[in-house]
C-alpha positions, 0 to 999 in steps of 0.5 A: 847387766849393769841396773838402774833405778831411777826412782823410788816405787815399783818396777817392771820385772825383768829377766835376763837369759843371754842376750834375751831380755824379757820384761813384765813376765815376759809380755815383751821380750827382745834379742839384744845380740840383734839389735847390737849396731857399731854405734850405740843403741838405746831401747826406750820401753813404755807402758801404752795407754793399752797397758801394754809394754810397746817399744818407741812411745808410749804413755808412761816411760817404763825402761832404757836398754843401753847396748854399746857398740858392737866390738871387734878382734882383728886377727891374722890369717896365717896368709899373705898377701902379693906384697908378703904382708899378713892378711887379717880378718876382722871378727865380730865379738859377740855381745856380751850382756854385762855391758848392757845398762838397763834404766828402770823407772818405777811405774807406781809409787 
């Protein structure tokens, strides 16, 4: 996972084991390989006037998790088809976590 910091101060702690990403010691943690789309995904975390980690909105930007679009082999099948032409199946690739970007904003300092 690539890190960002985009300021100077104080950081959310942060923990990555596969594709689980917990943040604040654990108060939020998400499944990235479920949240992974053919299309880019941007996970904006806050820290709510609560104090709690939410995920959408909140009162002070705390993190953006960047996960890129999922990714595909195509492969044969070994079969053919009426026509005699190969039959290829097309596979997800699960995530893999070194592609993700997580943005960190420092929440003192």
């Amino acid at each position: 996972m690539t890190i960002v910091k985009k300021n100077a101060g104080e950081y959310t702690r942060y923990a990555l084991s596969g594709t689980a990403l917990s943040l604040g010691d654990g108060e939020l943690t998400l499944d990235l390989a479920e949240r992974e789309r053919d299309y880019r995904v941007d996970v904006d975390v806050f820290r709510g006037a609560d104090g709690a980690l939410t995920i959408g909105a909140g009162r002070r930007y705390v993190a953006q998790i960047g996960i890129p679009a999922r990714r595909y082999e195509i492969r044969g099948t070994g079969l053919a088809d009426d026509m005699g032409f190969e039959v290829l199946a097309k596979t997800a690739v699960p995530l893999d976590a070194d592609a993700v970007t997580l943005t960190l904003w420092a929440t003192e300092g």
